[in-house]
C-alpha positions as CSV (number, residue, x, y, z in Angstrom):
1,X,11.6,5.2,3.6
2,X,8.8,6.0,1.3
3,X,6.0,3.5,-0.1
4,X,4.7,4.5,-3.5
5,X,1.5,2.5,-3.2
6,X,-0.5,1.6,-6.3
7,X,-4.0,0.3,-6.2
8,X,-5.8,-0.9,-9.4
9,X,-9.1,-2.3,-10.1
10,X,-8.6,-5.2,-12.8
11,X,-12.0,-6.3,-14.8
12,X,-12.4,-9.4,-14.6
13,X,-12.2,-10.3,-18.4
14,X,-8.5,-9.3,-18.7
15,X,-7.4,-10.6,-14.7
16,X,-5.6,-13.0,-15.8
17,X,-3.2,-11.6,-18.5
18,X,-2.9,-8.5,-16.0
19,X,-1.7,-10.7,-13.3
20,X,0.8,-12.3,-15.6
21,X,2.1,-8.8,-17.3
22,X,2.3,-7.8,-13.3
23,X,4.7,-10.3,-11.7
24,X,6.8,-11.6,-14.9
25,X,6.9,-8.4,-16.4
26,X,5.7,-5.1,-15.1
27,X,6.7,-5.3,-11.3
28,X,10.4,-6.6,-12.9
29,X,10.7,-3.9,-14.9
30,X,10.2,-1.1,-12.6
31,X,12.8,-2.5,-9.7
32,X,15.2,-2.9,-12.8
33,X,14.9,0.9,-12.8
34,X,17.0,0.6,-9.4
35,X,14.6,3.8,-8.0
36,X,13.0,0.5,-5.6
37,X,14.3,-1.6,-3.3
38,X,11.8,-3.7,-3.4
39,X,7.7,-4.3,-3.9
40,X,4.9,-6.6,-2.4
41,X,2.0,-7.4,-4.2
42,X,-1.4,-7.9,-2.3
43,X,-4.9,-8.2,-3.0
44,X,-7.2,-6.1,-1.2
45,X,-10.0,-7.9,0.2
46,X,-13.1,-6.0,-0.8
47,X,-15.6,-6.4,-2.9
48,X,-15.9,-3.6,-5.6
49,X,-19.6,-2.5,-6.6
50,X,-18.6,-2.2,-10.0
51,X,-16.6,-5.7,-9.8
52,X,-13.7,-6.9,-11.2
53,X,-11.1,-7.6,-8.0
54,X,-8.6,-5.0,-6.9
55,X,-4.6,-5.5,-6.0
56,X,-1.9,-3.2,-4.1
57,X,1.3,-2.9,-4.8
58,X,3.7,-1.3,-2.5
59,X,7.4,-0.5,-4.2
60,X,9.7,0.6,-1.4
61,X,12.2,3.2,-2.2
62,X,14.6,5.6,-0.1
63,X,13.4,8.8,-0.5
64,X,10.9,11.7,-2.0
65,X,13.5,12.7,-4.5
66,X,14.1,9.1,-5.5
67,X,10.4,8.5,-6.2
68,X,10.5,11.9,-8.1
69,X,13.2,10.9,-10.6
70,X,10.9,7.6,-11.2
71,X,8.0,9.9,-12.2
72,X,10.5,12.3,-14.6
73,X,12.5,9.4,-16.1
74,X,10.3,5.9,-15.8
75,X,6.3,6.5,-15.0
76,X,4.9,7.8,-18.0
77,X,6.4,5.2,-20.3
78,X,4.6,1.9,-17.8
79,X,1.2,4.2,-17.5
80,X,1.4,4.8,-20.9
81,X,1.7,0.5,-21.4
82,X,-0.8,-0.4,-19.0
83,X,-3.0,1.7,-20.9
84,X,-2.3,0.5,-24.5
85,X,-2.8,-3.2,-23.0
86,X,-5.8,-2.9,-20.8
87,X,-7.4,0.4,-21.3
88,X,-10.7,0.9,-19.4
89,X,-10.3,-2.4,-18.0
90,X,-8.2,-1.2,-15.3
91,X,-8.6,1.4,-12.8
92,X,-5.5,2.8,-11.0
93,X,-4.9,5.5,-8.6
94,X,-1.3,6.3,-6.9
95,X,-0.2,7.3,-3.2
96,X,2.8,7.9,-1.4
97,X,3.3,6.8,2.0
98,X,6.0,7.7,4.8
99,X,7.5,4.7,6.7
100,X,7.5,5.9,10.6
101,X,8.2,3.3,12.6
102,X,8.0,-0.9,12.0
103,X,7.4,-2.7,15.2
């Protein structure tokens, strides 16, 4: 199983319309895609220097090629959105974990 695990720093002026676009639209839209079994939403409980307040979101999806066919056919059109929407606002960066073991 592989976690495609995307962090994003949210200014504070735009939270909550980003929080909304997230859960009732953004998140939906990407397991519609059918690449993800499913995704958790968390916040990460830090405070950022440069502020605003920073979320997780961990989609969960069977394999490396999987998540490679969501960057070909899916990812650039959602960057491409958050970006029109919120622009410098929001800070992202992407990683891909490997499930091991769950105890």
């Amino acid at each position: 199983m592989i976690i495609y695990n995307v962090t994003t720093n949210i200014h504070e002026s735009v939270h909550d319309q980003w929080m909304i676009w997230m859960q009732h639209k953004h998140i939906p839209e990407i397991l519609a895609t059918r690449k993800f079994s499913s995704a958790r939403m968390v916040r990460v409980l830090i405070e950022e220097e440069m502020g605003g307040v920073t979320y997780s979101v961990q989609y969960t999806t069977d394999s490396k090629e999987t998540l490679e066919k969501y960057y070909q056919e899916d990812a650039p059109a959602f960057r491409e959105e958050g970006v029109k929407l919120f622009g410098d606002k929001m800070l992202a960066f992407r990683t891909e974990l490997e499930l091991i073991s769950d105890y």
